[in-house]
Every structure is written in structure tokens, then in C-alpha cells.
C-alpha positions as CSV (number, residue, x, y, z in Angstrom):
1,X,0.0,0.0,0.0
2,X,1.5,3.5,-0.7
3,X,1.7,5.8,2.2
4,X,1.7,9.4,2.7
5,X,2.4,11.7,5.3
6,X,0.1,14.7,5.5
7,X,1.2,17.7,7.7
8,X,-0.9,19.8,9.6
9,X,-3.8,17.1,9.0
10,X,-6.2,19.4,11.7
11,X,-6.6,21.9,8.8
12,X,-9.0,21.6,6.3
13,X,-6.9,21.2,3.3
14,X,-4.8,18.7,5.4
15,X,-7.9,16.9,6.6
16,X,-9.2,17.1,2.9
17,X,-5.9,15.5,1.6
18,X,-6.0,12.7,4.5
19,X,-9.9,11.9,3.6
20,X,-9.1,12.1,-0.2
21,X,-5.6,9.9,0.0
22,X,-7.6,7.4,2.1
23,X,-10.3,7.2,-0.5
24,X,-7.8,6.4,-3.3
25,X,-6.4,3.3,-1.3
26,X,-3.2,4.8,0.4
27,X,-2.0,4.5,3.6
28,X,-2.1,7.8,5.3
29,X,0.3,8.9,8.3
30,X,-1.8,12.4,9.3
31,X,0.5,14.8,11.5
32,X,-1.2,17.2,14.1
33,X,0.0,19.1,17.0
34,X,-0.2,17.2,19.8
35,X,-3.3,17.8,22.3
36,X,-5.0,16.3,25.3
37,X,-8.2,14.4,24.6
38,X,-7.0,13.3,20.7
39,X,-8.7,9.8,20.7
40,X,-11.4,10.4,17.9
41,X,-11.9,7.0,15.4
42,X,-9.8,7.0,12.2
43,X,-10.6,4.5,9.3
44,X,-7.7,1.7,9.0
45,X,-5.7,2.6,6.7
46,X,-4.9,6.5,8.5
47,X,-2.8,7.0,11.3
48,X,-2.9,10.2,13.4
49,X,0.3,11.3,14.2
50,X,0.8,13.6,17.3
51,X,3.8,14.9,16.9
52,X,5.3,18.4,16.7
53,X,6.3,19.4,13.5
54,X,10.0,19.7,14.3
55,X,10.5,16.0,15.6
56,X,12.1,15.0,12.3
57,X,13.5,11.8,13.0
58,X,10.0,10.3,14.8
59,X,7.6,11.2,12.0
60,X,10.1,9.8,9.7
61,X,10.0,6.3,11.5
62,X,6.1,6.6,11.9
63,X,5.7,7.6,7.9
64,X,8.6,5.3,6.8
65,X,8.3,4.2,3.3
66,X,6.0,7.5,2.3
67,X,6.2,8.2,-1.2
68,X,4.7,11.9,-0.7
69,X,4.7,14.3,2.3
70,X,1.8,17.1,1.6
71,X,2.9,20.5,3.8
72,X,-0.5,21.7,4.7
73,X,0.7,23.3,7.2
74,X,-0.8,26.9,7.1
75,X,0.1,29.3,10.1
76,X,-2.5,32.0,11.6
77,X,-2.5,34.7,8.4
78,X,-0.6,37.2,10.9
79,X,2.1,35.0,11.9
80,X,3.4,34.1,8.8
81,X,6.3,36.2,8.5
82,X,7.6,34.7,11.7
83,X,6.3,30.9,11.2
84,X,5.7,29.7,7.7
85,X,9.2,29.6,6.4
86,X,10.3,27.9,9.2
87,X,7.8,25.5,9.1
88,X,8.3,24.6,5.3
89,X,12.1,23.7,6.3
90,X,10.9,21.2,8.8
91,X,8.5,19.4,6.7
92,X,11.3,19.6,4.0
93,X,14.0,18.2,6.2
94,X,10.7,15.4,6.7
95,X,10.2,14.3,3.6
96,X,14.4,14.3,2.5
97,X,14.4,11.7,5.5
98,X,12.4,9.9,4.3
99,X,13.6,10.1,0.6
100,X,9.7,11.2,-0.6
101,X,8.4,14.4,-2.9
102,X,7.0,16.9,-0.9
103,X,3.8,18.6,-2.2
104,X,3.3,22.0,-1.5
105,X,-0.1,24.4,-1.9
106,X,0.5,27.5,-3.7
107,X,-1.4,30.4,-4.6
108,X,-1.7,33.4,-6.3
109,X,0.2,36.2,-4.3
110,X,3.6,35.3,-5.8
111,X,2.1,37.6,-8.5
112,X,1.4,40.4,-7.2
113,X,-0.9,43.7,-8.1
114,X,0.0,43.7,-11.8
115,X,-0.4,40.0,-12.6
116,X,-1.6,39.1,-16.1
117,X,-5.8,37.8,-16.3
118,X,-4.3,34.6,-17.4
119,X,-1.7,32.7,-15.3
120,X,0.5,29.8,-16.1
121,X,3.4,28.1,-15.0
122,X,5.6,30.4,-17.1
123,X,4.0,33.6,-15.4
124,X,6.5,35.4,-13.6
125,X,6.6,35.4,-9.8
126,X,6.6,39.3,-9.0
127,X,5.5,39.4,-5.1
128,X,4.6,43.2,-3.5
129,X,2.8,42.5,-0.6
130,X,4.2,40.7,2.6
131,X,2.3,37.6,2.1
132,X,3.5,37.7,-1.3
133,X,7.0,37.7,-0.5
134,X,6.8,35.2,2.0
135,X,5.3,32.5,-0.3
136,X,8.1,33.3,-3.0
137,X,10.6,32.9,-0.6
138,X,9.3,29.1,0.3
139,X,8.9,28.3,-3.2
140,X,12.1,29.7,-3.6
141,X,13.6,27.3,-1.1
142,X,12.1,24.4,-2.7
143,X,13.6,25.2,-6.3
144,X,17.0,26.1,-4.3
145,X,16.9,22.7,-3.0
146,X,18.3,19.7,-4.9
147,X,18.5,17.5,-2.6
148,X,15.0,17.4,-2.0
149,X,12.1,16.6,-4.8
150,X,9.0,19.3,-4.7
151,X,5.6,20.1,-6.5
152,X,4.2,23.3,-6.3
153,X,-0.2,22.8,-7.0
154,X,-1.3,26.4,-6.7
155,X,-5.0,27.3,-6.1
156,X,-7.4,30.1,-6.2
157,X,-9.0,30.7,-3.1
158,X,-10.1,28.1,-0.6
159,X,-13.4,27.3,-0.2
160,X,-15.5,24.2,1.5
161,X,-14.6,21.4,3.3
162,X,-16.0,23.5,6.9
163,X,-15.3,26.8,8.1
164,X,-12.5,29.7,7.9
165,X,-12.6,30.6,4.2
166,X,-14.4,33.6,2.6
167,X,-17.4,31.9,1.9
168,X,-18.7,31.2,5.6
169,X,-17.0,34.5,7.2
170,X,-17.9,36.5,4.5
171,X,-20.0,36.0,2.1
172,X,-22.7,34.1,2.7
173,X,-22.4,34.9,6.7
174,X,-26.0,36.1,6.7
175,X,-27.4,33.4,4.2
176,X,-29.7,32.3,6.3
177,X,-30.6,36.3,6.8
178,X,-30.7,36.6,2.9
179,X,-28.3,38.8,2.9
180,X,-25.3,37.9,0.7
181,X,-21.8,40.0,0.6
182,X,-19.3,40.0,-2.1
183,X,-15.6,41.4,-1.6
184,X,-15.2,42.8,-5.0
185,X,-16.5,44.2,-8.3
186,X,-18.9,42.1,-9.5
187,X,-17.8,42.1,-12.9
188,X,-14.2,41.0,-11.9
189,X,-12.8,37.1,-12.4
190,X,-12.0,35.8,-9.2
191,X,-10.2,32.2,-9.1
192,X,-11.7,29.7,-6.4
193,X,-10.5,26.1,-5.4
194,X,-12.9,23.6,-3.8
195,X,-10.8,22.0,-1.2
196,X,-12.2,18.3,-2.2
197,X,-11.3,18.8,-5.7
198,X,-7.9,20.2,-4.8
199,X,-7.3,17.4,-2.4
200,X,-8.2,14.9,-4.9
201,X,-5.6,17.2,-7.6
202,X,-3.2,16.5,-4.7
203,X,-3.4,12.8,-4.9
204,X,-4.2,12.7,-9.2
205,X,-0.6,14.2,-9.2
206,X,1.0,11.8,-6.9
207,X,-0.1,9.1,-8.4
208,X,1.6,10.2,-11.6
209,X,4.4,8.5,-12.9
210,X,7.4,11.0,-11.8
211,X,9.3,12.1,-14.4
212,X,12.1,13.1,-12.0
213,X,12.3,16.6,-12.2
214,X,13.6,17.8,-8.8
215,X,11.0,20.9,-8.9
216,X,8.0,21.3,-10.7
217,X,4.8,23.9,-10.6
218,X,1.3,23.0,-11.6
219,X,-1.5,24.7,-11.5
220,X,-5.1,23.6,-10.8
221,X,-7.6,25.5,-12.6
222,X,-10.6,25.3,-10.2
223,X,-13.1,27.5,-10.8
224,X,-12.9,31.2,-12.5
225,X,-16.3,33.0,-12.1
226,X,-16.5,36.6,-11.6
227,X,-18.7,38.0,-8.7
228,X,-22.0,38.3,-10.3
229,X,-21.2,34.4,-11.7
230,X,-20.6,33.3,-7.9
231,X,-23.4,35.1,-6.0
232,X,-25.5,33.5,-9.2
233,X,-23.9,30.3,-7.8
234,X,-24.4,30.4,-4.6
235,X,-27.7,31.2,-5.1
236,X,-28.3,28.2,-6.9
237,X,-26.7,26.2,-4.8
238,X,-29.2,27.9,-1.8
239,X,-32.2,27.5,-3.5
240,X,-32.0,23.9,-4.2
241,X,-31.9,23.4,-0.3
242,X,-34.6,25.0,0.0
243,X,-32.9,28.1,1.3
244,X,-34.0,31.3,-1.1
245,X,-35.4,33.8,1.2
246,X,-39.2,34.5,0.7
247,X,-38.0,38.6,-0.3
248,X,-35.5,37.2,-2.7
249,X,-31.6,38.1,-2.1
250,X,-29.9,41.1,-0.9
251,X,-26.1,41.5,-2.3
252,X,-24.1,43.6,-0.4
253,X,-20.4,44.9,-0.9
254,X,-17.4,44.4,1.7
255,X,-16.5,47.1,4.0
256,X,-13.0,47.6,2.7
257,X,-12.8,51.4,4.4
258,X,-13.8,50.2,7.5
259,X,-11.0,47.2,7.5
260,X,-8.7,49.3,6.3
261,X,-9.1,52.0,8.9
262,X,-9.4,49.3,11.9
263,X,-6.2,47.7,10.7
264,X,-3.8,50.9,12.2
265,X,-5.0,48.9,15.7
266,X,-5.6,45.0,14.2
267,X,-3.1,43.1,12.6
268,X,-5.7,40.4,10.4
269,X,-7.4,43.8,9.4
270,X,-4.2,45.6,8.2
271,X,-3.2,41.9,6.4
272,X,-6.6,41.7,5.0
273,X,-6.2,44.7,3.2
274,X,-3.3,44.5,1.7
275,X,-4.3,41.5,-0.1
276,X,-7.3,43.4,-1.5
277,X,-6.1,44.1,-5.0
278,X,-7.4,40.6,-5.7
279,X,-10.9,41.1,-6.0
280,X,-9.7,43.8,-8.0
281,X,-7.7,42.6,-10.7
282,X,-8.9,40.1,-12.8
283,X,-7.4,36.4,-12.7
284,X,-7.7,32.9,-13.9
285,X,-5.6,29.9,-13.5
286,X,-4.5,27.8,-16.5
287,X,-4.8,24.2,-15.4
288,X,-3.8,22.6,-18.9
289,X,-0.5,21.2,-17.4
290,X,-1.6,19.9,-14.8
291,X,-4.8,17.9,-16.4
292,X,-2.2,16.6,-19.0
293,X,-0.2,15.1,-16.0
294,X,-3.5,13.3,-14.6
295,X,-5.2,12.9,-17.5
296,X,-8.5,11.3,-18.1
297,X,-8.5,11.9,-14.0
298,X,-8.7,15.8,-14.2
299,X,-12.5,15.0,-15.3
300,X,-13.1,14.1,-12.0
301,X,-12.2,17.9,-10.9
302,X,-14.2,19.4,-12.8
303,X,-17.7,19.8,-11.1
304,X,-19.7,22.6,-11.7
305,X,-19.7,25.3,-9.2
306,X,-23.1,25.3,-8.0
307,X,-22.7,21.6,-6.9
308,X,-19.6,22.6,-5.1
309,X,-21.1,25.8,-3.4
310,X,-24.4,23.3,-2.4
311,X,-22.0,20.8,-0.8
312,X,-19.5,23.4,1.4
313,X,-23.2,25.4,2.6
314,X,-24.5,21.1,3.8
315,X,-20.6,21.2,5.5
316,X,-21.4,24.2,7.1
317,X,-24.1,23.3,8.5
318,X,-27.0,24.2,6.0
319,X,-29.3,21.0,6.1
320,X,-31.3,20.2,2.5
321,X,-35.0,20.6,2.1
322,X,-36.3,17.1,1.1
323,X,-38.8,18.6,-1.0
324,X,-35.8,21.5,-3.2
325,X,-34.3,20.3,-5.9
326,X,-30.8,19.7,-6.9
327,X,-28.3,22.3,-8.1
328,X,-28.5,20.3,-11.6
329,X,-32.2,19.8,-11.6
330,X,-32.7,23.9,-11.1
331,X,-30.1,24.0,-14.5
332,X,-32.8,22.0,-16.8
């Protein structure tokens, strides 16, 4: 049975990789912080790890023979500067232990404020913000690295899979008030990644025959929609649980004055807004490498957005009508 390790497993794209690696028959070492009470029922072929992130020589003996070691290990957004490159040098020090590729998430603030509407592999990394920089600088350790073999996936925004993205502490906070918020231009391409499809790109790509490059960047294509094609969505995706508001929908905008204003005092509001630029500036991701690599797999990543908006609201808690239609059903 193939194994892979998955760090930072108690985070939703680490718990998503874990449940999707499972699913496709591997054998799945899942690291987490350690933390009293951890005794909750795993399926047999995942082991939960509780070890810190820096015991190198322990989660290689628990993970021995792991082909893979995923990093999804994602710091708080305001402690990055201090934690996440650090971090990516202990899971890489894991995985040359244990002689495995380490997978990495990537996104699109390596850009920065100018990038292109259409980005590809060959696009160049161009980081202004201090996010930005800080996820150059661990890709750039990866590529610097060859002792070590690494794959870049990067993704448009997180969403589903449970709470902590946009979606739930944003935009549709007040669903079940009706009230819908968008933090851009409506007109504006936006990329999005459903955490169970990029989980699943996660495993697609490691079970690909590697062709021994010591670095590589893909990119997974997700879903491009712009505002008014997402709120249209979502909408969708509400009505057939049976959750349209008797008044129909009101679409609100973000309060980007307010955050920007509050972040001279709060450090997530000041970090917020300087990431704004990218509900500003239109973006796609071009995903044709990457569903070459997989091949007739990537159709398995491509579900329409409705269906993936219907599933994250169930996740968060939004229970189906038994009598509402399905997303599919509402699209004739």
C-alpha cells in the first residue's frame, strides 16, 4: 500500500488531503499538534500522528516508506512572516528523511498587483505584498533545493470542506438572513478552489508516474467566475436546499474602508487589506498542465460550481429541504 504523510492534517486542506488519499487506497500517516483528549476514530488505513512538526526523526520512523509528504501546514495569516518559512524547512527536512516528494499548496500572491488575467506556469513570480513575498521565498527554497524533490499545486482561493474561508466568514455569513456579501466588483474574475477537488488534484498528481524533475509547478484550474457568476452560484446552490429567502436576495459589498481603517490597531485587518487588490484585478488559472499530467483523471475535478457551493453550505451546517431540488435539476 502506498503511504503518505500529510502535515498539519487538523486543517481543512490537510484533513481534505488525509480523507481524499484514504479514498484512493493509500496509507495515510496524518501529522497534528499534539493535544489532550486526541482519541477520535480514524478509518484503518490513516494513522494520526501527534507529533510536533519539528520531531524529524520520529515522524520519519512513523511515515517510513512515504512516497509523498503534503505540507499543509498553514500558520495564523498574521504570523506568517515569523512561522511559515520555518515550518516549510521542517517538513522539508521530513520528507528528505524519508527520501519522498513533498507537495506543496500555492497560490496566487507570488504575482502580485500587476499579474496578467491569465496565469500559467511560465508567469513570472513578482511578489509586492508581505504575504506575497513570503510565499516566494518558500517556493524559492524548494527550487533552491536539490537534494530534495517538490511540486508546487497552486490554487485560487479556498473554499468548502467546513469553516475559515471567505465563503462562511464573509460572504454568505448572513445566508440564512438573505443577505449575501461580495468582496469585490462584480464584474471582476476571481479564481476559487474547492478544497475536495484540490485534495483529490493533490493525490491525481501523486499518483503520476514521476518524471524526475527535482522541482516542478502545476497549476489547478478550479473555478474562474467573476462576482456576479458566484453570488448566481451560490444562489443556486441555496435555492435547491430549499434556502431562497421568501424577499429574494440582498447582495451587499465588503466594507474595505472600515477594515482598512481598523487595521492601524488589528493586525488580520491591516493583512486583509493589503491582499485586497485581488478582487480587483482580474485572474484565472490555467490548469492545462496539470490535467495533462492526470489525464482522463482531471474530469473528476471538474464539477460545476453550483454543486460545489451546495456541498461546502451542507458542510457548514446548511441542512437540504427534502422537497428542493438539486443544483442540476434547477439548471434543466
Amino acid at each position: 500500500m502506498k503511504t503518505a504523510l500529510v502535515l498539519g492534517a487538523r486543517g481543512r486542506l490537510g484533513d481534505a488531503c488525509v480523507q481524499a488519499f484514504a479514498r484512493s487506497g493509500w496509507r495515510v500517516a496524518a501529522q497534528v499538534r499534539p493535544r489532550p483528549g486526541d482519541a477520535a476514530p480514524e478509518p484503518a488505513n490513516v494513522m494520526r500522528l501527534a507529533l510536533a512538526l519539528d520531531d524529524t526523526a520520529a515522524l520519519a520512523r512513523a511515515a517510513a516508506g512515504a512516497a509523498v509528504v503534503v505540507h499543509a501546514v498553514n500558520p495564523v495569516y498574521t504570523r506568517w512572516e515569523a512561522e511559515a518559512l520555518p515550518a516549510l524547512r521542517q517538513g522539508m527536512a521530513v520528507a528528505r528523511a524519508l527520501g519522498a516528494r513533498l507537495m506543496l499548496p500555492g497560490n496566487v500572491y507570488v504575482y502580485g498587483q500587476a499579474m496578467p488575467p491569465r496565469l500559467d506556469e511560465a508567469t513570472p513570480i513578482a511578489p509586492d505584498t508581505p504575504h506575497g513575498r513570503i510565499r516566494a521565498e518558500m517556493e524559492a527554497a524548494l527550487e533552491a533545493d536539490s537534494s530534495l524533490r517538490s511540486t508546487v499545486i497552486r490554487a485560487g482561493d479556498f473554499f468548502g470542506h467546513g469553516r475559515g474561508s471567505w465563503l462562511d466568514l464573509a460572504i454568505a455569513k448572513d445566508l440564512a438572513r438573505g443577505r449575501l456579501v461580495y468582496p469585490g466588483p462584480l464584474d471582476r474574475p476571481h479564481a476559487w478552489a474547492y478544497l475536495p477537488d484540490l485534495a483529490q488534484a493533490f493525490v491525481a498528481v501523486a499518483e503520476c508516474r514521476d518524471d524526475g524533475s527535482a522541482f516542478e509547478t502545476l497549476h489547478f484550474a478550479g473555478h474562474t467566475a467573476t462576482g456576479a457568476e458566484f453570488i448566481a452560484a451560490l444562489q443556486e446552490a441555496a435555492a435547491s436546499l430549499g434556502l431562497t429567502p421568501p424577499g429574494g436576495w440582498r447582495v451587499g459589498g465588503f466594507p474595505w474602508p472600515l477594515i482598512r481603517v481598523a487595521g492601524l490597531v488589528w493586525p488580520m485587518g491591516r493583512a486583509l487589506a493589503a491582499m485586497s487588490h485581488l478582487w480587483r484585478t482580474p485572474h484565472a488559472l490555467e490548469g492545462r498542465r496539470l490535467a495533462d499530467r492526470v489525464g482522463p483523471g482531471a474530469r473528476a475535478l471538474d464539477r460545476p460550481l453550483a454543486d460545489a457551493l451546495r456541498q461546502a453550505l451542507i458542510d457548514l451546517g446548511h441542512r437540504p429541504d427534502p422537497l428542493a431540488a438539486p443544483a442540476s435539476a434547477l439548471r434543466g
